[in-house]
N, CA, C and O atoms as CSV, one atom per row, in Angstrom:
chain,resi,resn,atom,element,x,y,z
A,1,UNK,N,N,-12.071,-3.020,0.217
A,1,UNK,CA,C,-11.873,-1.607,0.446
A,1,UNK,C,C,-13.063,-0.808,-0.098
A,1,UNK,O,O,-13.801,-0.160,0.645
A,2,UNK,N,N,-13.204,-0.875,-1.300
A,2,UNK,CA,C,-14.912,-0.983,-1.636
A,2,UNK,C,C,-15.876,-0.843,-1.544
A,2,UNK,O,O,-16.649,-0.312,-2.341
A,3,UNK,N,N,-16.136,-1.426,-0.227
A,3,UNK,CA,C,-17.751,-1.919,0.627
A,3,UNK,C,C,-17.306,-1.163,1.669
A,3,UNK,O,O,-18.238,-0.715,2.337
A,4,UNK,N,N,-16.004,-0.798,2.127
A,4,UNK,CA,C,-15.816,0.116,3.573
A,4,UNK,C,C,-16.168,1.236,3.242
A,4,UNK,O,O,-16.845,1.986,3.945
A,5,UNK,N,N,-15.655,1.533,1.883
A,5,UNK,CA,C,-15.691,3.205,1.487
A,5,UNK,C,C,-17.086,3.885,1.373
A,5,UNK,O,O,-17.519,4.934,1.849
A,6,UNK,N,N,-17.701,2.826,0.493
A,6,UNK,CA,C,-19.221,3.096,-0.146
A,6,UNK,C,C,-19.910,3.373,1.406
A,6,UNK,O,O,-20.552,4.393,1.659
A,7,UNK,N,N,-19.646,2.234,2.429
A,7,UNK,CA,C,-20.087,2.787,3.844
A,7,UNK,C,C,-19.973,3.815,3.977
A,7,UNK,O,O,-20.880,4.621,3.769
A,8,UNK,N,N,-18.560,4.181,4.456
A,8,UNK,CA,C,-18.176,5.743,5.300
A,8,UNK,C,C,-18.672,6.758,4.133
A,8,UNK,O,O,-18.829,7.927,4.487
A,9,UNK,N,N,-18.893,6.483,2.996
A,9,UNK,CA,C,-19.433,7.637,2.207
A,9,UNK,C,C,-20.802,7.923,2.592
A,9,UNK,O,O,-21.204,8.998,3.038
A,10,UNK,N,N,-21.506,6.845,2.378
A,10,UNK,CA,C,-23.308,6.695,3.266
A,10,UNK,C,C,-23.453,7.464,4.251
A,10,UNK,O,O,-24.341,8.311,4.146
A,11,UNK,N,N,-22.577,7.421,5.612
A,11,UNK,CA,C,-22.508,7.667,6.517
A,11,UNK,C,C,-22.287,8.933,6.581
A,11,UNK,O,O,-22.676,9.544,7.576
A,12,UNK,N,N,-21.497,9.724,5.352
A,12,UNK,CA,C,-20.792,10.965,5.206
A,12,UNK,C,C,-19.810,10.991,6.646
A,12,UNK,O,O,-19.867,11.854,7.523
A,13,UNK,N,N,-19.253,10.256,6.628
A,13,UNK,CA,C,-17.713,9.952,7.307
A,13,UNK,C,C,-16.890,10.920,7.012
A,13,UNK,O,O,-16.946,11.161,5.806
A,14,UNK,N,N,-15.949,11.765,7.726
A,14,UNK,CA,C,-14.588,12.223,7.272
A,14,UNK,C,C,-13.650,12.569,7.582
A,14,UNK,O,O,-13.742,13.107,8.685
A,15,UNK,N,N,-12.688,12.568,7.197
A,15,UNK,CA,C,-11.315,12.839,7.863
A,15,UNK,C,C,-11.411,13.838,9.537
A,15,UNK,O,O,-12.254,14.629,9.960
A,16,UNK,N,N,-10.373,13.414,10.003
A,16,UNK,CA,C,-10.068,14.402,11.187
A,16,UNK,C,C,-10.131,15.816,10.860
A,16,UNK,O,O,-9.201,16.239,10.174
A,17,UNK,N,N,-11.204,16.784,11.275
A,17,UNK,CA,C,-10.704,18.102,11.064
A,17,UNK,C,C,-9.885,19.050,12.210
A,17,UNK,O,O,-10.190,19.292,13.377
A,18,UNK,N,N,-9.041,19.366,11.623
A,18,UNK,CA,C,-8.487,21.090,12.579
A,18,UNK,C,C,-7.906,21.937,12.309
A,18,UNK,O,O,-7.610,22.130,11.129
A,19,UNK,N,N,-7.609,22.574,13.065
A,19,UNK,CA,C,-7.309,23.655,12.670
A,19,UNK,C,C,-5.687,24.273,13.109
A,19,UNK,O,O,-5.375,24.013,14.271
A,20,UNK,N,N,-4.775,24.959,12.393
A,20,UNK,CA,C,-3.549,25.062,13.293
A,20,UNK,C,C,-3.543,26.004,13.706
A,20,UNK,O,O,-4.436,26.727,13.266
A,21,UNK,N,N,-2.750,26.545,14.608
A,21,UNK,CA,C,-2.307,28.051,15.047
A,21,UNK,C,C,-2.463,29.145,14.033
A,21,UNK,O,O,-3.233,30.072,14.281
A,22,UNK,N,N,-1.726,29.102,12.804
A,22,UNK,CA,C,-2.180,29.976,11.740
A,22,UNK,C,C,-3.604,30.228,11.530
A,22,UNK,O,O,-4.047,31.199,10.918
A,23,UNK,N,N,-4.377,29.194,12.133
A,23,UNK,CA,C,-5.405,29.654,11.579
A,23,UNK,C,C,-5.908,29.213,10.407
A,23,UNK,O,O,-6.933,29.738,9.973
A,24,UNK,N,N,-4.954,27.666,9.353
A,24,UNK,CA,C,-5.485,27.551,8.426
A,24,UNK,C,C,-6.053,25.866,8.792
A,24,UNK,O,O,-5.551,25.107,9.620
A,25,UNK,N,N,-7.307,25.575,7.843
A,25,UNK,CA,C,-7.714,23.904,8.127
A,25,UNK,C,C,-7.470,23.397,7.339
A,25,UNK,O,O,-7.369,23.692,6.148
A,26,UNK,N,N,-7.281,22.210,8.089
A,26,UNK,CA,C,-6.731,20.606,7.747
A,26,UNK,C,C,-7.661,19.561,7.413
A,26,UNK,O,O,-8.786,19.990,7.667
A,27,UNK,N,N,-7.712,18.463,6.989
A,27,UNK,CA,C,-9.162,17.421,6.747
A,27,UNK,C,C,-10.209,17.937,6.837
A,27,UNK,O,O,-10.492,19.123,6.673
A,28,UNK,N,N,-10.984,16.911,7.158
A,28,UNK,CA,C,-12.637,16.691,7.029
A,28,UNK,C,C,-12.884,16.248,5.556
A,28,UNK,O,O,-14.014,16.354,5.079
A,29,UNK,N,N,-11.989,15.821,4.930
A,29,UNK,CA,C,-12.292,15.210,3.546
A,29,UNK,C,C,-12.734,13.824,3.410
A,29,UNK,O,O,-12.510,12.923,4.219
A,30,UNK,N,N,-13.252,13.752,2.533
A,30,UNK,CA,C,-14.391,12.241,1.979
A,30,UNK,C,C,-13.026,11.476,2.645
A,30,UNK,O,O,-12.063,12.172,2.967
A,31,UNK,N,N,-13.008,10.400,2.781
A,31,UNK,CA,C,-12.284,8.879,2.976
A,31,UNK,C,C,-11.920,8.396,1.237
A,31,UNK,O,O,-12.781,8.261,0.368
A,32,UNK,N,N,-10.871,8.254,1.105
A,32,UNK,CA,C,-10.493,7.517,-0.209
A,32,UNK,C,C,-9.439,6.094,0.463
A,32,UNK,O,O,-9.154,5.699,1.593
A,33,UNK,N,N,-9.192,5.774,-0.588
A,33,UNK,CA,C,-7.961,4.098,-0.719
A,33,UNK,C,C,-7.195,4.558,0.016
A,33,UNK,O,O,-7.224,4.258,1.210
A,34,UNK,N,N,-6.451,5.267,-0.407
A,34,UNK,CA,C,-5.435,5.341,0.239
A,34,UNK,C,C,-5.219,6.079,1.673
A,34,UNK,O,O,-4.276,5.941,2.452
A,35,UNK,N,N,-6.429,6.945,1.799
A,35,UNK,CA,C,-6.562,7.095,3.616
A,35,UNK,C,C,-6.950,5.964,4.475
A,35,UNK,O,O,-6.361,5.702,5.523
A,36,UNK,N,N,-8.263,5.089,3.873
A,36,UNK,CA,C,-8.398,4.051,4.454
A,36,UNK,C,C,-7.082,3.148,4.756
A,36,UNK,O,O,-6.891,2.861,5.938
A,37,UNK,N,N,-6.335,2.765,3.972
A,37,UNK,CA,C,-5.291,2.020,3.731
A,37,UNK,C,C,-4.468,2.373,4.702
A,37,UNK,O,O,-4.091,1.342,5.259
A,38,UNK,N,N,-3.737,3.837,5.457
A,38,UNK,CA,C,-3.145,4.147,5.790
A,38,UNK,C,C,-3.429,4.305,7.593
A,38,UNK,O,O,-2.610,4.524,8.486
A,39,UNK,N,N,-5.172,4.056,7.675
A,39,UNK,CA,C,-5.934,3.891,9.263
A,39,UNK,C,C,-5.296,2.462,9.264
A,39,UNK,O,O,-4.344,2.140,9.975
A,40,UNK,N,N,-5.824,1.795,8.537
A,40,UNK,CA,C,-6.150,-0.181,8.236
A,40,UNK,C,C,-4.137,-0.495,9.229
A,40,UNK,O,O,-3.934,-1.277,10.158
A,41,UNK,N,N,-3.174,0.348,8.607
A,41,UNK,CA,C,-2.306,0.302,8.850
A,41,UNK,C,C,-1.243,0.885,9.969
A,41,UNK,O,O,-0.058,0.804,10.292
A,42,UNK,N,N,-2.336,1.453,10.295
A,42,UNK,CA,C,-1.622,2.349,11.452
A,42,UNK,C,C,-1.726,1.686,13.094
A,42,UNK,O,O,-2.633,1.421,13.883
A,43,UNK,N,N,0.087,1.583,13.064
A,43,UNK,CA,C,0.036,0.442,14.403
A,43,UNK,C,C,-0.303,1.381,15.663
A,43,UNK,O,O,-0.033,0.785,16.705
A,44,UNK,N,N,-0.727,2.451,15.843
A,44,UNK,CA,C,-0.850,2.864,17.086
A,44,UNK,C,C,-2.234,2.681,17.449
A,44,UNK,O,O,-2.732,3.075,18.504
A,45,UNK,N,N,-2.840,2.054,16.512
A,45,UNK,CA,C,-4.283,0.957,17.275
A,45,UNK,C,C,-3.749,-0.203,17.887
A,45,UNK,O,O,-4.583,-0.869,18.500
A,46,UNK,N,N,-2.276,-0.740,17.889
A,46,UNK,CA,C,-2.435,-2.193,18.505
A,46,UNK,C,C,-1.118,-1.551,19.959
A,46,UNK,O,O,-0.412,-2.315,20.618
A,47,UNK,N,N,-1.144,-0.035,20.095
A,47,UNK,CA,C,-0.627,0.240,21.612
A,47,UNK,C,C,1.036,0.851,21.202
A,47,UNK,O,O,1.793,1.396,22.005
A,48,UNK,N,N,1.327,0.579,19.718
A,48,UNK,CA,C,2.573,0.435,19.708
A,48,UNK,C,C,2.676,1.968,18.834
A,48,UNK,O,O,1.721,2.564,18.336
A,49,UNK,N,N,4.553,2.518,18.810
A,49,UNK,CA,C,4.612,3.756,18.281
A,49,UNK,C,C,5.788,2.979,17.348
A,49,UNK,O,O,6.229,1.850,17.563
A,50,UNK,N,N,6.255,4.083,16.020
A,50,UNK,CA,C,7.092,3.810,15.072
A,50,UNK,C,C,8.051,4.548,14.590
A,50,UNK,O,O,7.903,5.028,13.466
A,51,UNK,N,N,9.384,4.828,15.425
A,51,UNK,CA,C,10.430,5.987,15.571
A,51,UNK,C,C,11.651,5.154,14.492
A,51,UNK,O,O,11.934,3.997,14.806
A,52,UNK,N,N,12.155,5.603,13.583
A,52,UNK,CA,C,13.087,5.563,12.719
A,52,UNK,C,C,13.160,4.080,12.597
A,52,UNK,O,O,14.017,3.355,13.102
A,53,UNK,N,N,11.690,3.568,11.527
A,53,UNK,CA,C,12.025,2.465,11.094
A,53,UNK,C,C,11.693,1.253,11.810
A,53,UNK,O,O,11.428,0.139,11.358
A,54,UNK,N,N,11.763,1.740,13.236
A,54,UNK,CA,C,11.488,0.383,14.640
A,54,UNK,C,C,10.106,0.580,15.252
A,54,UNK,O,O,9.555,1.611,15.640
A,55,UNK,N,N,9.777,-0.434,15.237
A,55,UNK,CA,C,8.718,-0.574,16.391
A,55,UNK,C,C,9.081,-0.579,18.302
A,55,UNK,O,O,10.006,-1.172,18.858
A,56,UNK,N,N,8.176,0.150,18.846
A,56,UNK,CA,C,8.166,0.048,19.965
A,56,UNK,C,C,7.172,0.065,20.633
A,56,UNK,O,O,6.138,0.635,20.282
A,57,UNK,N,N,7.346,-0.657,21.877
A,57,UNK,CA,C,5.575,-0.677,22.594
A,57,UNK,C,C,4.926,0.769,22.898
A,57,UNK,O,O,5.703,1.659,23.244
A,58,UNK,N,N,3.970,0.969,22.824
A,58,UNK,CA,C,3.667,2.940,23.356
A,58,UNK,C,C,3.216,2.694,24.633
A,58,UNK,O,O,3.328,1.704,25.355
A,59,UNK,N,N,2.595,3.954,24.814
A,59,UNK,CA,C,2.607,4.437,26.308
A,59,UNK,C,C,0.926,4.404,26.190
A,59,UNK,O,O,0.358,4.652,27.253
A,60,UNK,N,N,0.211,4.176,25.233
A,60,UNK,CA,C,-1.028,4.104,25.019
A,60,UNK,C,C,-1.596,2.602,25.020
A,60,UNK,O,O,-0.813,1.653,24.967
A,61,UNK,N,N,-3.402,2.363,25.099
A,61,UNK,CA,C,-3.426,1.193,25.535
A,61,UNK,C,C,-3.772,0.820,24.020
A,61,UNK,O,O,-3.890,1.797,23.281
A,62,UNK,N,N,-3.981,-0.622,23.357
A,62,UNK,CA,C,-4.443,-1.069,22.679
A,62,UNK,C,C,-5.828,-0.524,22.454
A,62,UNK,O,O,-6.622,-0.352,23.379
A,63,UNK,N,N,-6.056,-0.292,21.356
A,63,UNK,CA,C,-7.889,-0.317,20.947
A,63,UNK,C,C,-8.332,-1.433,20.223
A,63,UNK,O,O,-9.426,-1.953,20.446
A,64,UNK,N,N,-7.371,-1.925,19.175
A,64,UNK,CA,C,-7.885,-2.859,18.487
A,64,UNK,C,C,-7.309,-4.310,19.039
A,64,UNK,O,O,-6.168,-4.199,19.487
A,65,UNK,N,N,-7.803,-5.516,19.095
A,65,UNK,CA,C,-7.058,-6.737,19.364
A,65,UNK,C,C,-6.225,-7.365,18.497
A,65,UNK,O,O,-6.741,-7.267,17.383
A,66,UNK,N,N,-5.379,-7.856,18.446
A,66,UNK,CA,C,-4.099,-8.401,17.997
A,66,UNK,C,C,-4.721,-9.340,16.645
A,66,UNK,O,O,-4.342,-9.373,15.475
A,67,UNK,N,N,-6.156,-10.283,17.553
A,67,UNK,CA,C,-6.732,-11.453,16.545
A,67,UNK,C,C,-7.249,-10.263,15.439
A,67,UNK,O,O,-6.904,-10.488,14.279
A,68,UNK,N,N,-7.786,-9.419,15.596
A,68,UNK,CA,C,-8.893,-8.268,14.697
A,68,UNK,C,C,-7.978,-7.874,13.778
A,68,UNK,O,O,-8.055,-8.100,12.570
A,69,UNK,N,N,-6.976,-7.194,14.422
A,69,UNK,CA,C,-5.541,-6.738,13.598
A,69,UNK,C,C,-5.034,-7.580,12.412
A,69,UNK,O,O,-4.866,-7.069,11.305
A,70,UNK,N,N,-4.759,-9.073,12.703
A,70,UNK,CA,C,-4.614,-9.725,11.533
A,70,UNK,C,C,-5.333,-10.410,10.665
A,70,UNK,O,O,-5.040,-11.120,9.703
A,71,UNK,N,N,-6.670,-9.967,11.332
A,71,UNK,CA,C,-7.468,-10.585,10.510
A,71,UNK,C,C,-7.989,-9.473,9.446
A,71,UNK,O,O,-8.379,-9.688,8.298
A,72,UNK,N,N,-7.905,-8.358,10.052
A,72,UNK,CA,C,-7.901,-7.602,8.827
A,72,UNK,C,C,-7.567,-6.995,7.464
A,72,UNK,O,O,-8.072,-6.591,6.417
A,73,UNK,N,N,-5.586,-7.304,8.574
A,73,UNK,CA,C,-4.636,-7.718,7.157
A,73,UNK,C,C,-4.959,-8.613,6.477
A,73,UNK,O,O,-5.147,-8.587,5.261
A,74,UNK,N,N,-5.078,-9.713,7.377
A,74,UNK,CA,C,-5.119,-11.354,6.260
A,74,UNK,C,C,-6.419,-11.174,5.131
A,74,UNK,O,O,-6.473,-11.801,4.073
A,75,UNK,N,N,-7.456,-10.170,5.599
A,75,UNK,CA,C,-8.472,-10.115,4.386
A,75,UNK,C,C,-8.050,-9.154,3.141
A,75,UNK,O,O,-8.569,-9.000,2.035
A,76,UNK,N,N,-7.278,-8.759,3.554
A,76,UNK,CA,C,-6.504,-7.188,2.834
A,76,UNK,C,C,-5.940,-7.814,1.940
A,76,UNK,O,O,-6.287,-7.636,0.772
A,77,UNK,N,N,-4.903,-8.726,2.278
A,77,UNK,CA,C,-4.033,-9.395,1.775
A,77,UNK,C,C,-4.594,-9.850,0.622
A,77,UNK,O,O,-4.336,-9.493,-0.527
A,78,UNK,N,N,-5.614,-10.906,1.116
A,78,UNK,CA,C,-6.151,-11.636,0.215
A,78,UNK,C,C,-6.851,-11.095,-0.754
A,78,UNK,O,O,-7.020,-11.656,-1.836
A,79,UNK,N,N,-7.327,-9.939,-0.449
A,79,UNK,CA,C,-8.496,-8.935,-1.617
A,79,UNK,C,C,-7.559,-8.562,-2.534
A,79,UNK,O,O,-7.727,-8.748,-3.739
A,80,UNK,N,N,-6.761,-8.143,-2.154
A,80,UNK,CA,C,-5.179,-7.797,-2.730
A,80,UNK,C,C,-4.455,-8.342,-4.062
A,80,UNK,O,O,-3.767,-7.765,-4.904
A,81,UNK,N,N,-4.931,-9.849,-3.906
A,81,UNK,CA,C,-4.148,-10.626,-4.414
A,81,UNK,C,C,-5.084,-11.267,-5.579
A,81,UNK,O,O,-4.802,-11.667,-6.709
A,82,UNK,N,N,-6.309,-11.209,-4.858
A,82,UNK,CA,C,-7.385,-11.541,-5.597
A,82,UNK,C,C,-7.819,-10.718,-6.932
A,82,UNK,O,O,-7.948,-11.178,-8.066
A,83,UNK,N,N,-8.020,-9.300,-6.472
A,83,UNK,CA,C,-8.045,-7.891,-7.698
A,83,UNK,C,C,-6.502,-8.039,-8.427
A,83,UNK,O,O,-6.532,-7.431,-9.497
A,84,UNK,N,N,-5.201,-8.643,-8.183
A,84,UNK,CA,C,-4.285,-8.285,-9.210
A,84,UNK,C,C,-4.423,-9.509,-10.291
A,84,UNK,O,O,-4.118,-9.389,-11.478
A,85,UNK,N,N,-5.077,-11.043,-9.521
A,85,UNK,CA,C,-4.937,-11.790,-10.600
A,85,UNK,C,C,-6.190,-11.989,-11.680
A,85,UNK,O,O,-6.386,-12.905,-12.478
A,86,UNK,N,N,-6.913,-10.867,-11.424
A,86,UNK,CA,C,-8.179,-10.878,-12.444
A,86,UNK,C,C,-7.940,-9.863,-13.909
A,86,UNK,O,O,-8.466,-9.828,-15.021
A,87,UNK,N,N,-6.546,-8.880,-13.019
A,87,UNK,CA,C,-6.039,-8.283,-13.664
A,87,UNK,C,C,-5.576,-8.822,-15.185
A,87,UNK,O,O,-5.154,-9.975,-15.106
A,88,UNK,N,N,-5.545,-8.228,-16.685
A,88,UNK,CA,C,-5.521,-9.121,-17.919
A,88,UNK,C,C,-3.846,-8.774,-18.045
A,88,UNK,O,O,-3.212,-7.721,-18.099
A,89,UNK,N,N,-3.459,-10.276,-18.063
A,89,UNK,CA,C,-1.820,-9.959,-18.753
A,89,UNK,C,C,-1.676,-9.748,-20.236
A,89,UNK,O,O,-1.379,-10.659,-21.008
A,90,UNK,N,N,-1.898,-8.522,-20.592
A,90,UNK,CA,C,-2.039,-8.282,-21.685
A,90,UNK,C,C,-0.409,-8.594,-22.551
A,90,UNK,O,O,-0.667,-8.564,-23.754
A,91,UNK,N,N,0.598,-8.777,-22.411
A,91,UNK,CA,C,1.721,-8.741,-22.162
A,91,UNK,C,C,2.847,-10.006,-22.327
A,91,UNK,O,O,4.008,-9.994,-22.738
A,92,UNK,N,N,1.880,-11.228,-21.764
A,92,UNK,CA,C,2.406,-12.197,-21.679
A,92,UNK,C,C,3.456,-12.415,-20.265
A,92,UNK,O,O,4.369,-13.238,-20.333
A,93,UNK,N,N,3.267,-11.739,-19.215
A,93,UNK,CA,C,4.205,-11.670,-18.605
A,93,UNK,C,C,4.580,-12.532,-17.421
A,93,UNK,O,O,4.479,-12.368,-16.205
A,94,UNK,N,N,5.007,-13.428,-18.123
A,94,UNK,CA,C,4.910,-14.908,-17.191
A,94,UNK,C,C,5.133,-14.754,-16.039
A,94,UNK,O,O,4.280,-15.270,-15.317
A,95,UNK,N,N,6.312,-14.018,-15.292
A,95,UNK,CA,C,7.041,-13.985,-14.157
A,95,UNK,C,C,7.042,-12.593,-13.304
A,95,UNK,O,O,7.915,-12.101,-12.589
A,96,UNK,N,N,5.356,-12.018,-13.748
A,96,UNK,CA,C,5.143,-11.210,-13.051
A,96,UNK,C,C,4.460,-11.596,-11.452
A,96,UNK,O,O,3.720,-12.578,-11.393
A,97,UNK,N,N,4.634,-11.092,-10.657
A,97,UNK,CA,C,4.568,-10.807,-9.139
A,97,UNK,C,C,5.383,-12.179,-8.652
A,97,UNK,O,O,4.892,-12.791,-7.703
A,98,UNK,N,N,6.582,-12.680,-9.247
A,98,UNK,CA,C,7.460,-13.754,-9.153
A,98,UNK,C,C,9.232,-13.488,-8.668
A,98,UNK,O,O,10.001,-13.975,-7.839
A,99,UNK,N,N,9.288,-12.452,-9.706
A,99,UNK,CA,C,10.824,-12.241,-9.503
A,99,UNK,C,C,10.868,-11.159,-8.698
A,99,UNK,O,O,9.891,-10.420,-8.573
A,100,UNK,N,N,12.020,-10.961,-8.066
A,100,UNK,CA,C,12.064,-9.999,-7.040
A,100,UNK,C,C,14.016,-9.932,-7.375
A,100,UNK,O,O,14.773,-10.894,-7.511
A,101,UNK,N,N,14.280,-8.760,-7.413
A,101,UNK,CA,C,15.383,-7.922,-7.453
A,101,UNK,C,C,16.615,-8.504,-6.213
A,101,UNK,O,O,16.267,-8.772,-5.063
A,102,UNK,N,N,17.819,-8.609,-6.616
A,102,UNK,CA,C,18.041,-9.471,-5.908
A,102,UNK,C,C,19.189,-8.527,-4.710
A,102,UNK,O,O,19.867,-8.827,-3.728
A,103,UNK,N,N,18.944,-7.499,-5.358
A,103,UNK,CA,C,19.943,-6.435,-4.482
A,103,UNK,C,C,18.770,-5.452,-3.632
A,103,UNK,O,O,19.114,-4.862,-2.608
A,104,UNK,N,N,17.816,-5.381,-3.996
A,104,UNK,CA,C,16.750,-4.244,-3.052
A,104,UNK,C,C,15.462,-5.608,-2.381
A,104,UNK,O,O,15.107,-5.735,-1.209
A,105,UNK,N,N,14.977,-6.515,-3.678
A,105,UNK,CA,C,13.972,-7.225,-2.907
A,105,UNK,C,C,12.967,-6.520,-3.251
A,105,UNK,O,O,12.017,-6.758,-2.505
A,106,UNK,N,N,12.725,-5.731,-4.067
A,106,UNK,CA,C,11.374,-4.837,-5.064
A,106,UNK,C,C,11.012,-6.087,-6.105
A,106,UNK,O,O,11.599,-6.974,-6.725
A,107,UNK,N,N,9.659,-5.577,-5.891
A,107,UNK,CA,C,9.405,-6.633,-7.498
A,107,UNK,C,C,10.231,-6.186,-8.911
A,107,UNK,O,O,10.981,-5.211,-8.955
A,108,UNK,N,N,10.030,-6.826,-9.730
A,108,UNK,CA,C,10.153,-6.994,-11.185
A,108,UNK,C,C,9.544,-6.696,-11.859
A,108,UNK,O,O,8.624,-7.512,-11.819
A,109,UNK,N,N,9.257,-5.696,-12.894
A,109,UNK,CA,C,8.341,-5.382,-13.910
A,109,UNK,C,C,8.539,-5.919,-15.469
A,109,UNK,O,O,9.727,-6.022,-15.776
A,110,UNK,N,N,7.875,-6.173,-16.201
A,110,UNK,CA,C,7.900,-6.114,-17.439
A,110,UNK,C,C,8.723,-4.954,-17.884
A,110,UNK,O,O,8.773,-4.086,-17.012
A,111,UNK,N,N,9.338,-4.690,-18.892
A,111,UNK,CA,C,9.269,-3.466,-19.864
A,111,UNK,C,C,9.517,-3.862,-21.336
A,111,UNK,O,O,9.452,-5.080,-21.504
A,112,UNK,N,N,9.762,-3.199,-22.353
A,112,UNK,CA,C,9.708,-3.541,-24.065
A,112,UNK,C,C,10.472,-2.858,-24.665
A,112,UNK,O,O,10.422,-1.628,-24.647
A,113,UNK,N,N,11.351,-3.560,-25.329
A,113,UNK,CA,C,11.567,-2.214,-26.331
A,113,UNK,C,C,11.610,-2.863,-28.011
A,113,UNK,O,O,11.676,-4.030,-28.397
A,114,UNK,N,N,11.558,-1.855,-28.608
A,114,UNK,CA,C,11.366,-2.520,-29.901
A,114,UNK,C,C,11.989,-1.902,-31.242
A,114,UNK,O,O,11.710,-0.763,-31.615
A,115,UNK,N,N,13.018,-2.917,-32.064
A,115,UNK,CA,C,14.067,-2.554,-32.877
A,115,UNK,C,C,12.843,-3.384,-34.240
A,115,UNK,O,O,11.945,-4.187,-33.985
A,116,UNK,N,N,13.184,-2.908,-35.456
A,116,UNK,CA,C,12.588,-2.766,-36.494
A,116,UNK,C,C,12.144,-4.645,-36.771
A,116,UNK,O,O,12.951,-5.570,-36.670
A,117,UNK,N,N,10.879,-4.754,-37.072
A,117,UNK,CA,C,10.047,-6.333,-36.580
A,117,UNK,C,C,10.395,-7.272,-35.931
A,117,UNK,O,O,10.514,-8.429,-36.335
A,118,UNK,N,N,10.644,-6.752,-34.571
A,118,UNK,CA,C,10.737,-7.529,-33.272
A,118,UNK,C,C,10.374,-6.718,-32.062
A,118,UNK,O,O,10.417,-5.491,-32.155
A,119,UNK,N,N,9.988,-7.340,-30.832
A,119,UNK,CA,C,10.214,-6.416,-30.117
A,119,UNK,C,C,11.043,-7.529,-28.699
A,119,UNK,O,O,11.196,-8.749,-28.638
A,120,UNK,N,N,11.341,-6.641,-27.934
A,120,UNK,CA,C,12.455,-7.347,-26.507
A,120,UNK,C,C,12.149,-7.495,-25.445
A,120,UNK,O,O,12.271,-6.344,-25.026
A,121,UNK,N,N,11.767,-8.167,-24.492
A,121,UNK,CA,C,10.979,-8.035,-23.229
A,121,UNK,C,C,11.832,-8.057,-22.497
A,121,UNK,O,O,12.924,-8.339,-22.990
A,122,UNK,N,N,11.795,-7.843,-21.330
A,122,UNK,CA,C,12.995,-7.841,-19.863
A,122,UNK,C,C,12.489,-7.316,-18.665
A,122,UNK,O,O,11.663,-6.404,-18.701
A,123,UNK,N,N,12.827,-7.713,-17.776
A,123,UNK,CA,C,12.632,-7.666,-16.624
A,123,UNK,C,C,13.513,-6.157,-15.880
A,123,UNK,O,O,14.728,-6.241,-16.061
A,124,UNK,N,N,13.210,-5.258,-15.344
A,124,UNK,CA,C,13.654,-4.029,-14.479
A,124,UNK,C,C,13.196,-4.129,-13.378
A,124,UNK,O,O,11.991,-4.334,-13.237
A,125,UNK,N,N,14.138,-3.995,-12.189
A,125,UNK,CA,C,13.749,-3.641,-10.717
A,125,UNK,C,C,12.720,-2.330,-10.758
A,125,UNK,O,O,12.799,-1.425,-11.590
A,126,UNK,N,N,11.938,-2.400,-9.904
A,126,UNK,CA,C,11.172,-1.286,-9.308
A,126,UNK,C,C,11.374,-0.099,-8.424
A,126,UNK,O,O,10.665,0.881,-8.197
A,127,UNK,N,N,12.691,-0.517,-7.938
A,127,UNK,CA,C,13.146,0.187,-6.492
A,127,UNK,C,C,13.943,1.378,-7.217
A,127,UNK,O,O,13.537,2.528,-7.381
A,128,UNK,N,N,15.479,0.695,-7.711
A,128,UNK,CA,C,15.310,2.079,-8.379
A,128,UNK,C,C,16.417,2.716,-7.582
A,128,UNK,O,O,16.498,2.548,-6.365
A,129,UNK,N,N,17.256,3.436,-8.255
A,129,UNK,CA,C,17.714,4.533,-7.305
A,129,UNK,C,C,17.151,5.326,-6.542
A,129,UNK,O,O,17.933,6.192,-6.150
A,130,UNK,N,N,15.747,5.458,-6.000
A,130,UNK,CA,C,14.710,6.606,-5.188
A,130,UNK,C,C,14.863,5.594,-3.871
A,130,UNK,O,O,14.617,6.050,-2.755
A,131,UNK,N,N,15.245,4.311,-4.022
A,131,UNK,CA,C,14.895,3.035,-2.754
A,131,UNK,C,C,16.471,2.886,-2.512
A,131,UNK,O,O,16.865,1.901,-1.888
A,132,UNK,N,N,17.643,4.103,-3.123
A,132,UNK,CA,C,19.194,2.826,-3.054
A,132,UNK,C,C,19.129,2.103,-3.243
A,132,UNK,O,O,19.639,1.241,-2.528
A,133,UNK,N,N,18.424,1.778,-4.408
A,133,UNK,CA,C,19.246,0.432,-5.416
A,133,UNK,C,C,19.567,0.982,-6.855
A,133,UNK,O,O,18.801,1.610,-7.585
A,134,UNK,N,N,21.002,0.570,-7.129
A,134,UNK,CA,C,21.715,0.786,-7.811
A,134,UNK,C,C,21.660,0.074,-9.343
A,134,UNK,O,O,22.427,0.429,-10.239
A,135,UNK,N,N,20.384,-1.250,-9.557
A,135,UNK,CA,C,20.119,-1.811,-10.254
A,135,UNK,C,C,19.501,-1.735,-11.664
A,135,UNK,O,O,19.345,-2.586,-12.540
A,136,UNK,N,N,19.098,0.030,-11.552
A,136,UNK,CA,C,18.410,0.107,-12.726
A,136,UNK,C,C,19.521,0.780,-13.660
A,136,UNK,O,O,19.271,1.021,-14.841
């Protein structure tokens, strides 16, 4: 993500600009993570639209190819996975990116708490009542 950004920054790349009826503007801002992230992801390059949750074919043609499409994930993926395990478990946290919540399917986090010379480790869902799960 990185080497795309440092590009489109070179390039002075930027967001879609316009303008609305009011009269007030929208984008033309630098490219960050999480805009990139959110193009990288957006299925209406592979033809298809995304109405409550479902996929459906669109009325538009493909731009990107299907092989390109996953190969972009599959590098995503992997960069992904690569930057969390360089990450330092400062923590000890054996069964991190392992357990998964067994009522939502969110990962598992560490958390601590600590009563007078000890402290307690445990595992908390991520999801959370904000996802309907009732687990935390």
């Amino acid at each position: 993500m990185n080497e795309v950004l440092d590009y489109l920054h070179k390039r002075n790349w930027r967001t879609k600009e316009w303008t609305s009826l009011g009269g007030v503007k929208h984008g033309g801002k630098p490219f960050t993570k999480a805009i990139l992230y959110r193009v990288i992801n957006n299925i209406a390059y592979l033809g298809k639209i995304e109405y409550e949750g479902k996929i459906y074919e669109g009325e538009q043609d493909r731009i990107v190819s299907i092989d390109d499409w996953e190969n972009a994930h599959a590098l995503l993926k992997h960069r992904f996975r690569e930057g969390k395990a360089q990450r330092r478990n400062k923590y000890g946290e054996l069964l991190r990116d392992l357990l998964r919540c067994r009522k939502c399917g969110n990962i598992m986090i560490q958390k601590t708490s600590r009563k007078p010379g000890r402290m307690y480790r445990y595992y908390v869902c991520t999801g959370g009542k904000a996802e309907g799960c009732d687990c935390r």
